[in-house]
VOSELUM-513518 format. One record per atom (N, C-alpha, C, CB): z, x, y; residue in three letters. Coordinates in steps of 0.1 Angstrom, whole numbers, plus 5000, padded with zeros to 4 digits. Glycine has a CB too. Layout:
<recs>
ZXYALA;...
</recs>
This chain:
<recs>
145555280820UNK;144455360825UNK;143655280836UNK;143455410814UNK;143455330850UNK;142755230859UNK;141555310862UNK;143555170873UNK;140655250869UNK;139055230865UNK;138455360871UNK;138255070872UNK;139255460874UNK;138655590880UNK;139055690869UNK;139355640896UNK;139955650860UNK;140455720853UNK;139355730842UNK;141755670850UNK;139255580835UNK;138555490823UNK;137155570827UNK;138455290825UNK;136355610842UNK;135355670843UNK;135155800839UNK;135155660853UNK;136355850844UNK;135856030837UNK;136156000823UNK;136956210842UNK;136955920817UNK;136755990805UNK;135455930795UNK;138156000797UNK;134955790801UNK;133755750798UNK;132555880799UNK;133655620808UNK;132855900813UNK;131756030812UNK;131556140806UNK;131556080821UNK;132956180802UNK;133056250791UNK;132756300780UNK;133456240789UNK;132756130772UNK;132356070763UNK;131056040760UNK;132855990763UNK;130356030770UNK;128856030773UNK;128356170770UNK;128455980789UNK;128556240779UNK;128156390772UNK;128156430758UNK;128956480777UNK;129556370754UNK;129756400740UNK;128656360730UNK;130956340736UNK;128356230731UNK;127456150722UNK;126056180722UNK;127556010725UNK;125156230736UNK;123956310730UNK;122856240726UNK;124356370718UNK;122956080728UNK;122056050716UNK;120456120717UNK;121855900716UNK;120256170731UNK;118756190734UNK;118856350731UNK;118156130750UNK;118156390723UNK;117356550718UNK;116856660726UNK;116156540710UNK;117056750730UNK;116556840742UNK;115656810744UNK;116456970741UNK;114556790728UNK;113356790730UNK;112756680735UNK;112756820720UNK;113556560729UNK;113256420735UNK;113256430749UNK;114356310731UNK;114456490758UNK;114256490771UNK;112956600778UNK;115656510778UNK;112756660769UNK;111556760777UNK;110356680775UNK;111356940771UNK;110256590761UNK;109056540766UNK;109356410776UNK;108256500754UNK;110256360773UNK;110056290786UNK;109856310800UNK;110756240786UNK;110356440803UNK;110356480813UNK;108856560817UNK;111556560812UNK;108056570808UNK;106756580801UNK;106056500808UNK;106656540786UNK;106056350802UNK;105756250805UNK;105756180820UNK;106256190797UNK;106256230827UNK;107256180836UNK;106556280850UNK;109156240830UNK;105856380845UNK;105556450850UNK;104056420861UNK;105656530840UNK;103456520870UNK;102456440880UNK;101156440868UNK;102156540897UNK;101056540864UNK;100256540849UNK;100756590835UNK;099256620851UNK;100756480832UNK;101256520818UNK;100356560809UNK;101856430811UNK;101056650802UNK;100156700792UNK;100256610777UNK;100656860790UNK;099256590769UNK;099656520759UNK;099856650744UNK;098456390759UNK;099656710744UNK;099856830741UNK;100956880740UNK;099356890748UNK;101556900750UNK;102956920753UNK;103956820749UNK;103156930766UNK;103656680753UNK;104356620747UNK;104956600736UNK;104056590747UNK;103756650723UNK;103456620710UNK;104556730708UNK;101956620705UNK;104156870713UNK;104656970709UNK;106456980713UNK;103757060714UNK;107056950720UNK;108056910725UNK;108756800711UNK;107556850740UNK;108456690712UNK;108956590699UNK;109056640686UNK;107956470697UNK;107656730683UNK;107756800667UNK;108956910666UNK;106156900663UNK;109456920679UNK;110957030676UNK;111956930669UNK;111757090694UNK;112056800670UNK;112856700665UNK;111956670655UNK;113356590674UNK;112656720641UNK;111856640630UNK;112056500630UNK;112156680617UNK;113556480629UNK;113656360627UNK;112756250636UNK;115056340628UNK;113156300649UNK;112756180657UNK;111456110656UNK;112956210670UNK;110556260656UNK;109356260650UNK;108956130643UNK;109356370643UNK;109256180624UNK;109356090620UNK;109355920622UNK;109956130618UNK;110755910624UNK;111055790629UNK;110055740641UNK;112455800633UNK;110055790650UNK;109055740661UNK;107355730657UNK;109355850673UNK;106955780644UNK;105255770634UNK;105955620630UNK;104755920614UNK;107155580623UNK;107455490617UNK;107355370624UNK;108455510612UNK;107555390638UNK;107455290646UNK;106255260651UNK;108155300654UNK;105755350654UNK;104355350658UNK;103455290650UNK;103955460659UNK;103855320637UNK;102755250631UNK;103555130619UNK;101655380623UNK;104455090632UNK;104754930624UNK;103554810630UNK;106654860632UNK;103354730626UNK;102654610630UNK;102854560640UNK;102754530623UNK;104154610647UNK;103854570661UNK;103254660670UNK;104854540666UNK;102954730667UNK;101854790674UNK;100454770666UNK;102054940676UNK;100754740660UNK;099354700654UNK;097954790654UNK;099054580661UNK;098154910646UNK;097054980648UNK;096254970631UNK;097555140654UNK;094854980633UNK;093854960623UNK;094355070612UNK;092254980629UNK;094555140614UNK;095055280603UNK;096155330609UNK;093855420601UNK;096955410597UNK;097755480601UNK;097955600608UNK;098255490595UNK;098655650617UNK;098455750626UNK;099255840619UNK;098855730640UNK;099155970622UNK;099956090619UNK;100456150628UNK;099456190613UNK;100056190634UNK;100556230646UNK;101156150657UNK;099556290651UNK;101856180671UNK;102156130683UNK;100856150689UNK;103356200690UNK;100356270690UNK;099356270699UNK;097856120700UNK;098756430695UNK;097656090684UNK;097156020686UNK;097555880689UNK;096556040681UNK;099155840684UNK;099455740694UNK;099555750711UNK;100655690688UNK;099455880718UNK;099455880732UNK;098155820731UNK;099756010740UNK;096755850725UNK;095155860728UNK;095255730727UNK;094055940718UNK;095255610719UNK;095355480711UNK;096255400719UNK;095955500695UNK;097555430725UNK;098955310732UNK;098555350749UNK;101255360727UNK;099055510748UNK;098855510767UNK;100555630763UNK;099055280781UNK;100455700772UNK;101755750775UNK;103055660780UNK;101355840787UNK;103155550785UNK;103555480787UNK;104655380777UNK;102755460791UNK;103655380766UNK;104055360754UNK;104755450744UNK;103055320749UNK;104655570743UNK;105055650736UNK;106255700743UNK;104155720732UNK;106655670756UNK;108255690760UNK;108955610757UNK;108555710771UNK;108555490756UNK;109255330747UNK;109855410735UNK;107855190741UNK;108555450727UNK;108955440711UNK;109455590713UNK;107355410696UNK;109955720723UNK;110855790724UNK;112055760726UNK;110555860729UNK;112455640735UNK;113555610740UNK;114155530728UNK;113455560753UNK;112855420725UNK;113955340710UNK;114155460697UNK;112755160700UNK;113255510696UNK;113855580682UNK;115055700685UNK;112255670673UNK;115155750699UNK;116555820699UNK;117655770699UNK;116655890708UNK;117655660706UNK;118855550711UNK;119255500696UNK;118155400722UNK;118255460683UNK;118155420670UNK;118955490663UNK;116955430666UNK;118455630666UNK;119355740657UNK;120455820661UNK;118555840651UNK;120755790678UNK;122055880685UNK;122855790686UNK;121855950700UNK;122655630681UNK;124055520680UNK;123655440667UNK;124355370696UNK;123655510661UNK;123055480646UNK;124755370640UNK;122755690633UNK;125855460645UNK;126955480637UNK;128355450643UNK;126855620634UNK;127655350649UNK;129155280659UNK;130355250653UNK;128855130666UNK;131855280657UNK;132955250651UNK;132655120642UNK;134055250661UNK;132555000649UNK;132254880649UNK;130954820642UNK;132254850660UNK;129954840630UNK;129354870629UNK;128454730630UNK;129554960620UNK;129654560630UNK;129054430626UNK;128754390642UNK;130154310616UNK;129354420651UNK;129354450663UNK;127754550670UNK;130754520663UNK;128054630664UNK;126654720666UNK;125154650661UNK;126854880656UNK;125354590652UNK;124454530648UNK;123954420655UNK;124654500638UNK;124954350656UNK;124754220668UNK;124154240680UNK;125954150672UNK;124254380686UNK;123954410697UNK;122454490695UNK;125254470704UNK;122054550686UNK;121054620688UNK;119854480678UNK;121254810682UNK;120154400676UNK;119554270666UNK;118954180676UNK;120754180656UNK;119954150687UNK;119454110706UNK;118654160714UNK;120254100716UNK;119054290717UNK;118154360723UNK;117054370720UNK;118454450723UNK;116154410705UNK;114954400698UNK;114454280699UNK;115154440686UNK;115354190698UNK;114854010703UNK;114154020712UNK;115953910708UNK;115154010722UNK;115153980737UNK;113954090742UNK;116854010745UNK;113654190733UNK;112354290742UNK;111254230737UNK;112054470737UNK;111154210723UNK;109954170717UNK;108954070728UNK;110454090704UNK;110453930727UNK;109753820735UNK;109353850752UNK;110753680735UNK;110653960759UNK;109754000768UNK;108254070771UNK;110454060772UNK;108154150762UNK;107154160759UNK;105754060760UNK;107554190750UNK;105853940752UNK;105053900755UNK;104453800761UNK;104953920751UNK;106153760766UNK;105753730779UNK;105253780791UNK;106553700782UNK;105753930794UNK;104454040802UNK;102954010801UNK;104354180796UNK;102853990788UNK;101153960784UNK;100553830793UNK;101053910766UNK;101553730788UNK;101053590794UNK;101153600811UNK;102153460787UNK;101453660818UNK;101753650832UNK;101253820835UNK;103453610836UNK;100653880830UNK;099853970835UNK;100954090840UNK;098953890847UNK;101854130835UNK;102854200842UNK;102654350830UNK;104454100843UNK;103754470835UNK;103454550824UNK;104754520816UNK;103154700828UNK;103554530803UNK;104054490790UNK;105454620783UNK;102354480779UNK;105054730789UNK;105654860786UNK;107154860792UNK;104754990793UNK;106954780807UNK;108054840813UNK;109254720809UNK;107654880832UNK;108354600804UNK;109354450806UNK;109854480792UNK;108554270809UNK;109254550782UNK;109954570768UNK;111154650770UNK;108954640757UNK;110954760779UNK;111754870780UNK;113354820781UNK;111254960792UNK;112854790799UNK;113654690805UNK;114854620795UNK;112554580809UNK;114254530787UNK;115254450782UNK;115554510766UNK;114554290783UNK;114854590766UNK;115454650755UNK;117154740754UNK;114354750753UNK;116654790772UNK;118254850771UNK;118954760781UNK;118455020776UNK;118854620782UNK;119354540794UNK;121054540788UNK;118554360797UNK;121354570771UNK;122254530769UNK;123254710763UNK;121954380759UNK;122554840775UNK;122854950767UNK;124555010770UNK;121855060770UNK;124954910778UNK;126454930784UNK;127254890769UNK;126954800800UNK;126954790766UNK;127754720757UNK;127854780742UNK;127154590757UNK;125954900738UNK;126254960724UNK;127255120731UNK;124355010713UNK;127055140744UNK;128155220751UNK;129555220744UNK;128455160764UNK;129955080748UNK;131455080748UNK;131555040729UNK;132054930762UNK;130755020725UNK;131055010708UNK;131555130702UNK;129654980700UNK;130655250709UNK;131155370708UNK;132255400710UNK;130655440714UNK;132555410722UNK;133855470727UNK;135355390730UNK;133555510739UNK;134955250730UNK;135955170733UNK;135655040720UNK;135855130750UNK;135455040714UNK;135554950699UNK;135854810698UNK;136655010691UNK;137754850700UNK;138554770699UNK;138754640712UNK;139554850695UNK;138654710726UNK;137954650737UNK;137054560736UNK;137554730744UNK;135854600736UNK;134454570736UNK;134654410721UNK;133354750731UNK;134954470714UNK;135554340702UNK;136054210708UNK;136954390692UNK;137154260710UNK;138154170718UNK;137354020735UNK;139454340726UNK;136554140739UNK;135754070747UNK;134653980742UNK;135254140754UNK;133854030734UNK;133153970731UNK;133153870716UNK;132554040734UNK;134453880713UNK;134553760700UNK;135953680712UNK;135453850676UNK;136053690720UNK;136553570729UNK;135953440729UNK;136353600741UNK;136953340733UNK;136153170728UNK;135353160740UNK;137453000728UNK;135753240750UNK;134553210763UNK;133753290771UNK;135153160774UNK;133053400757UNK;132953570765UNK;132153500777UNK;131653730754UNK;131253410781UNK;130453410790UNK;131053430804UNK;129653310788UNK;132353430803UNK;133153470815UNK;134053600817UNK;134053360817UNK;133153650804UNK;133953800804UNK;133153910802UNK;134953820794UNK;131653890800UNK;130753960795UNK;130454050808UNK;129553880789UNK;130554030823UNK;130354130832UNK;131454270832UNK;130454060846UNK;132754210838UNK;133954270833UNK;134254350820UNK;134554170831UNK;133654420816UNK;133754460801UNK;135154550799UNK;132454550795UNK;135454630806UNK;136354750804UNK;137254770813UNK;135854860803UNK;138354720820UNK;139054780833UNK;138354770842UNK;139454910834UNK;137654650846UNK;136854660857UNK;135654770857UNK;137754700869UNK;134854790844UNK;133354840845UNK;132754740839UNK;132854980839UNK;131854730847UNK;130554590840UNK;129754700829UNK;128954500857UNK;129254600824UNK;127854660812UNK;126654730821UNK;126854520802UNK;126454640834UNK;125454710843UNK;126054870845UNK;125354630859UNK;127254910848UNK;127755020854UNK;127855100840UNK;129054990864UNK;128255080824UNK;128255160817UNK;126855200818UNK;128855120806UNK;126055090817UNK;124155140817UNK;124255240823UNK;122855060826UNK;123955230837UNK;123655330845UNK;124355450845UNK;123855290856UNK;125655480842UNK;126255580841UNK;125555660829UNK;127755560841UNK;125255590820UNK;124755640806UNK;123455690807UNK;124855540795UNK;122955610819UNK;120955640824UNK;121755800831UNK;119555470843UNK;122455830836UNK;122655950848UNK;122956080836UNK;124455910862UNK;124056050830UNK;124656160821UNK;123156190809UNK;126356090813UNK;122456110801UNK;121356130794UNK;120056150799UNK;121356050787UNK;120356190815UNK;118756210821UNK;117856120819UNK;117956320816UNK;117956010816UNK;116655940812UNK;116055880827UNK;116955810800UNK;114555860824UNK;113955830839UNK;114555740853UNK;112755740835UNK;114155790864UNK;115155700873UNK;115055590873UNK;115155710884UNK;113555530871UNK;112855400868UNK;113455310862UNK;111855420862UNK;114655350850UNK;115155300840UNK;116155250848UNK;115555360829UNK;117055370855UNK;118155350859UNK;117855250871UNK;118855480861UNK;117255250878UNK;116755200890UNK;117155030889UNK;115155230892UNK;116154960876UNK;115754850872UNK;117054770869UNK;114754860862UNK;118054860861UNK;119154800857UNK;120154750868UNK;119854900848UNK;120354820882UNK;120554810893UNK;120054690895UNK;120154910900UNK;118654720899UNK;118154610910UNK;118354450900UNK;116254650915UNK;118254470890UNK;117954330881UNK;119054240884UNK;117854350862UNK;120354300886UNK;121554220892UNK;121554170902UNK;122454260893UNK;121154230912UNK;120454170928UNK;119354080929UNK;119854280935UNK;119853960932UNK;118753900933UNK;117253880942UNK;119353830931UNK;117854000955UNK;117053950965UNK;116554130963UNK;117853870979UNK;116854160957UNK;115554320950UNK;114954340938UNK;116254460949UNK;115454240928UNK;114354280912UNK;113754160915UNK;115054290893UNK;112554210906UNK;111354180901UNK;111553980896UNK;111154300888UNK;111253930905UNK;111453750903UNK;111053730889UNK;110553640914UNK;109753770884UNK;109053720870UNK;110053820860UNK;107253760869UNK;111153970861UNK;111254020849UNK;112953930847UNK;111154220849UNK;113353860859UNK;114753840864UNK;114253710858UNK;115453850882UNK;113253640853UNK;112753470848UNK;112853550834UNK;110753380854UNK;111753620831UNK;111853680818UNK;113153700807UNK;111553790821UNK;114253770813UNK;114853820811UNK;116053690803UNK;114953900823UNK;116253560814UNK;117053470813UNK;116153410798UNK;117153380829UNK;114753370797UNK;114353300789UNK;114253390776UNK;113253250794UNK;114153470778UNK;114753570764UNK;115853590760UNK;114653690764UNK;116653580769UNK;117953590760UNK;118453440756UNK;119253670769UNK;117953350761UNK;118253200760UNK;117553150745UNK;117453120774UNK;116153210744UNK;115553180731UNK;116253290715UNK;113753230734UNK;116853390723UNK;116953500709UNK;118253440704UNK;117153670713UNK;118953390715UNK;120153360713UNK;120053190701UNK;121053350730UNK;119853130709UNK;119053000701UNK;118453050688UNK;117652940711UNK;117953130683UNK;117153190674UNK;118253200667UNK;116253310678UNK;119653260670UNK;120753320662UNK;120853530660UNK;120453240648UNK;120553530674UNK;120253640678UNK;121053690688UNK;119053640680UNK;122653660691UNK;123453600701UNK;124553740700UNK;124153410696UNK;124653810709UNK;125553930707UNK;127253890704UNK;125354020722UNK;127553730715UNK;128853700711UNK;128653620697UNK;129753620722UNK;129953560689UNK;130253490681UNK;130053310687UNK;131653550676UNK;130153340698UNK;130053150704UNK;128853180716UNK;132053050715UNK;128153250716UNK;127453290730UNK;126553140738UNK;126253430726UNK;126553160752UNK;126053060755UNK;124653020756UNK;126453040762UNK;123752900755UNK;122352920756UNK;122352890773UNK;121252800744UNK;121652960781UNK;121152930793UNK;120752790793UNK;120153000795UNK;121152700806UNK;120852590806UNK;119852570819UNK;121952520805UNK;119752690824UNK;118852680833UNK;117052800828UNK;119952740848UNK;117352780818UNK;115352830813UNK;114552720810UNK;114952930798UNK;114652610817UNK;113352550826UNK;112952550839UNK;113252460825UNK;113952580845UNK;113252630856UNK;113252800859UNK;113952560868UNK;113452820847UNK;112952990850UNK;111852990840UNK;114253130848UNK;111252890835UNK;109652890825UNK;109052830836UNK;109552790808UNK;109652770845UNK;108652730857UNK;107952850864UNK;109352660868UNK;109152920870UNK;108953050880UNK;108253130869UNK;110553130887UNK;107653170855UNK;107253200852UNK;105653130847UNK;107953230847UNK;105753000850UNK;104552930850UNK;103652910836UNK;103752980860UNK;105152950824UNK;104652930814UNK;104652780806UNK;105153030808UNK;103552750796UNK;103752610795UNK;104152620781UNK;102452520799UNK;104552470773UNK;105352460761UNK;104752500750UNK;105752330759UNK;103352540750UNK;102452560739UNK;102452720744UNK;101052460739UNK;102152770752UNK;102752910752UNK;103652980744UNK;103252930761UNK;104552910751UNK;106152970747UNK;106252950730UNK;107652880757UNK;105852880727UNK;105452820709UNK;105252950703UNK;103852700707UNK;103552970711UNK;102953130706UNK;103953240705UNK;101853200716UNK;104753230718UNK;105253360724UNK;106453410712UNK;106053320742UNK;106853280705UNK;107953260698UNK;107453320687UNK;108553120697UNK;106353260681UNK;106053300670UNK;105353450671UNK;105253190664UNK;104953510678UNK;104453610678UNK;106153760678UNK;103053600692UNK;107153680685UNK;107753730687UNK;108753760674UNK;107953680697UNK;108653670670UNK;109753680655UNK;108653740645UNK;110553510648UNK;107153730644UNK;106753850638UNK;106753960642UNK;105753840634UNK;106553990649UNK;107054180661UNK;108354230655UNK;107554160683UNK;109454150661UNK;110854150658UNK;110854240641UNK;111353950656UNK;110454130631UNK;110754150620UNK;109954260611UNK;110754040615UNK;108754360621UNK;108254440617UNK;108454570619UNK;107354410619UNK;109154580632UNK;109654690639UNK;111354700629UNK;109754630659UNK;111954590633UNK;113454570624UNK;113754690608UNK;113254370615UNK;112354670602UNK;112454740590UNK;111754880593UNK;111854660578UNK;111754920600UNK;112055050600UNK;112655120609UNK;111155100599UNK;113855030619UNK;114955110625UNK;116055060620UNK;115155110639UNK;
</recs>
């Protein structure tokens, strides 16, 4: 099969899988909107019980850290920001529409990094003043090509990444589609914001993303992985995140915090997706 072929029926396949809820996309599309209603929003999500659910469960994990428990969405829009509550729409559909990957030790490894790798972006946003919403987002789905191909291509996706040297194979994933290009095709077919799709683009370019989320990004996956948070079986640690803790101008007692705040987030959010 060659790589025009491997596309339609990838896209295919994409349609098929769904993970995001009519209602999920109307509120996002809600949200997204010149004024959003928070109202609508709310009302939009309660058509999805489940997600519902799940997305209170997140909301009121400790990493968000709210004084009491919420019931509602509406009052986590009043309490986080709209901003926030398309995060915890996008993680809790993505949660429950690839719940169930052929590959399931595989699936795990990859959505166990991701949650890593957002956490500490996260708060690293904080420490450099950046938004905290969009750098979680960001690197939450930096790796959504790859729970992609878990789906649909299994035995592939395996093969690559329990290789003795995935770090020379991790672009390449499928017949000539990178993980960037399953992203994106998967941001187009599931409507999700262009913003999303945009970022995944530009983050590969170096002379169009964002310098501090392109520093971010390297030092998060460098720590999660180190952590044992590593999507391959041999994965490599970055040997260049000191000079991208430079370009971030964070210092060693920082990153200490960042760590520790980060593996508590991690492990609060964890138990309930």
């Amino acid at each position: 099969m060659d790589s025009t072929e491997l596309a339609v029926t990838l896209h295919e396949k994409l349609h098929a899988m769904k993970p995001f809820s009519s209602a999920a996309l109307r509120a996002m599309d809600e949200l997204d909107s010149n004024t959003p209603s928070v109202e609508k929003v709310a009302e939009h999500i309660a058509q999805d019980v489940s997600l519902t659910v799940l997305a209170l469960k997140i909301a009121n994990s400790s990493f968000y850290g709210f004084y009491r428990e919420v019931s509602n969405l509406k009052e986590v829009v009043m309490i986080l920001g709209l901003s926030t509550l398309k995060n915890i729409i996008i993680t809790a559909s993505l949660v429950k529409g690839l719940a169930f990957g052929p590959n399931e030790e595989i699936r795990t490894r990859i959505w166990r990094h991701s949650l890593m790798v957002a956490c500490i972006c996260r708060y690293i946003a904080t420490y450099i003043h950046e938004d905290t919403d969009q750098f979680y987002l960001n690197a939450f789905l930096h790796d959504l090509g790859h729970l992609v191909l878990n789906e649909v291509y299994p035995v592939k996706l395996a093969a690559i990444l329990d290789h003795e040297d995935p770090g020379s194979m991790r672009e390449q994933l499928v017949d000539g589609l990178s993980n960037v290009e399953v992203a994106i095709m998967a941001c187009k077919v599931w409507a999700l914001p262009t913003d999303i799709e945009q970022h995944m683009f530009d983050v590969r370019k170096p002379k169009l993303a964002n310098n501090h989320y392109k520093h971010a990004i390297v030092v998060a996956h460098t720590l999660a992985t180190g952590l044992g948070y590593g999507i391959t079986r041999c994965d490599f640690v970055s040997e260049t995140i000191q000079h991208n803790l430079d370009g971030l101008k964070i210092s060693a007692e920082d990153l200490e915090r960042i760590l520790i705040d980060s593996i508590r987030d991690y492990q609060s959010i964890e138990q309930v997706i």
